[in-house]
C-alpha positions in Angstrom: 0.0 0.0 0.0 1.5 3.2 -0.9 1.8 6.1 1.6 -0.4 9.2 0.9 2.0 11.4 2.2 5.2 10.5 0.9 4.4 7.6 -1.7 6.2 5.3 -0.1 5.1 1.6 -0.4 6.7 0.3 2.9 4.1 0.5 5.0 2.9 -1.7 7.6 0.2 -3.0 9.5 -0.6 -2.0 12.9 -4.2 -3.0 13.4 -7.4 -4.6 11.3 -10.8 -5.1 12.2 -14.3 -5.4 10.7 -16.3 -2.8 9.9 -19.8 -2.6 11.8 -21.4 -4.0 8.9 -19.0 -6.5 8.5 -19.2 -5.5 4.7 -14.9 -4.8 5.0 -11.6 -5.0 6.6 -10.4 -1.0 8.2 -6.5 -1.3 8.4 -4.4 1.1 10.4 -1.4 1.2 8.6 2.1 3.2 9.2 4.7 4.5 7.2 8.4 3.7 7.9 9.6 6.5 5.9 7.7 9.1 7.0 6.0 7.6 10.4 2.7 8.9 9.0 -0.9 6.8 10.4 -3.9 5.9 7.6 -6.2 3.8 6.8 -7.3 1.8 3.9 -10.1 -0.4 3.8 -10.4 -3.8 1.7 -13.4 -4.9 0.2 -14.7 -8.0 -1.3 -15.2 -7.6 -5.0 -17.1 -10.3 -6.7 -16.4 -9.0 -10.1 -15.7 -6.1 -12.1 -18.3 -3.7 -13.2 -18.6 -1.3 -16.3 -21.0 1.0 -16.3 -22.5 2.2 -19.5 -23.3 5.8 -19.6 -26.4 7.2 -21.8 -23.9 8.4 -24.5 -22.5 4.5 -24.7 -19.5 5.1 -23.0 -18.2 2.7 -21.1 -15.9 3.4 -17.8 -15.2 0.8 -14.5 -17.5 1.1 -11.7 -16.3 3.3 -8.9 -17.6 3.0 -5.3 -16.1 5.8 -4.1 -18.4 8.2 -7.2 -21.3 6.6 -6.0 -20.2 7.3 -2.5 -19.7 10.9 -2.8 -22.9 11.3 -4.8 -25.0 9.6 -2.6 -23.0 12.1 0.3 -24.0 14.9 -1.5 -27.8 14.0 -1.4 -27.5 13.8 1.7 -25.2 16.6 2.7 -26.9 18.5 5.9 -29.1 15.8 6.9 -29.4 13.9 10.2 -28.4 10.1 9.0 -25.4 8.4 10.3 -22.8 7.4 8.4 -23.1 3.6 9.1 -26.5 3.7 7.6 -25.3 5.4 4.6 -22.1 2.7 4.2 -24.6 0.0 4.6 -26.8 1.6 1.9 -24.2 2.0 -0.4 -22.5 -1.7 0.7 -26.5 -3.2 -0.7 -26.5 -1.1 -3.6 -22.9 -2.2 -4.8 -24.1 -6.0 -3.6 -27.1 -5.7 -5.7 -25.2 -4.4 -8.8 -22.5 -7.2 -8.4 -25.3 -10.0 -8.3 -27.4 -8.6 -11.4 -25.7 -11.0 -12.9 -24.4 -8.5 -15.6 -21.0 -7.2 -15.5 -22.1 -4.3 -18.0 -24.6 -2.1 -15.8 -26.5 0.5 -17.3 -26.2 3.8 -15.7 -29.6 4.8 -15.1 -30.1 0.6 -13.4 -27.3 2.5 -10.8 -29.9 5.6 -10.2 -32.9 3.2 -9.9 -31.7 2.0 -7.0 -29.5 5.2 -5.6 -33.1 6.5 -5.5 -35.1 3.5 -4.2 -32.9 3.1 -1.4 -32.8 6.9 -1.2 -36.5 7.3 -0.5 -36.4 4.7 2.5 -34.1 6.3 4.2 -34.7 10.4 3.8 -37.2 12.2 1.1 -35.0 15.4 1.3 -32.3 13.2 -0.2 -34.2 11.7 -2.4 -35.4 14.7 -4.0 -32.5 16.2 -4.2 -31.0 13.2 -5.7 -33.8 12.5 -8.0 -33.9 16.4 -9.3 -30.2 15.7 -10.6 -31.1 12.1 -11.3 -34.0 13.5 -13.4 -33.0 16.5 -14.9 -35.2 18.6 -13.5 -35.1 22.1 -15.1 -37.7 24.4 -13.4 -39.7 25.1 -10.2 -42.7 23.4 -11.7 -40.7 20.2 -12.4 -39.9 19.9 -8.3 -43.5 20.9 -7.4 -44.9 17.7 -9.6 -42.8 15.2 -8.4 -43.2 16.6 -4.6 -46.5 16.5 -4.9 -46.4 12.5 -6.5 -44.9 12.0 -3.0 -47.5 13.5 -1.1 -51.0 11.0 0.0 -53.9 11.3 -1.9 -55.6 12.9 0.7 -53.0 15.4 1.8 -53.0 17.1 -1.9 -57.1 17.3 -1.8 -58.2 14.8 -3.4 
């Protein structure tokens, strides 16, 4: 593992121990050139994905894009992190198990947002107005109000 500080790649081990979800291994590690502390996590992989975009590009599967995307959604808001790992942990477990190793882009947003709406609508909106393209006031008032009971919106 190479050292973010210096680059070096003798580091060592101090510590390793599952994660709460027991989804991956969090290493302490040290350097011996610098004496600088990280971690690094490993994860099982169970094969490698490819996304394909809407334009037909193809690029590998990152966890860490879907990670910060999902973050962003839900930048602000009262959910703890280790809720948010696990959601991401199902996602990427649901992706790897499709059965497919080329994943369509939007199959990725279909379930951001599905496991999005369980867990905050604020996030979800916000995700889904990005996910959707939403371009005007009008566009968020419609979907809000799809989200709203029957009742509730008076009818």
């Amino acid at each position: 593992m190479r050292c973010p500080f210096c680059g070096s790649t003798d580091t060592q081990v101090k510590d390793s121990r599952p994660t709460e979800d027991h989804s991956a291994i969090r290493r302490r590690r040290l350097c011996s050139a610098c004496a600088g502390r990280f971690t690094s996590y490993e994860r099982v992989q169970l094969r490698d994905l490819v996304v394909r975009k809407t334009s037909g590009r193809r690029e590998d599967f990152d966890r860490d894009k879907l990670e910060r995307s999902i973050k962003i959604a839900l930048r602000k808001r009262p959910i703890e992190p280790d809720r948010v790992n696990m959601m991401i942990s199902g996602i990427v477990r649901r992706l790897e198990s499709a059965g497919e190793t080329d994943i369509p882009s939007a199959l990725i947003g279909e379930f951001v947002i599905e496991a999005l709406a369980r867990i905050d609508t604020v996030a979800y909106i916000r995700f889904a107005s990005v996910y959707k393209n939403f371009q005007e006031a009008d566009d968020f008032e419609s979907f809000v109000a799809q989200l709203r009971p029957k009742e509730e919106a008076g009818i």
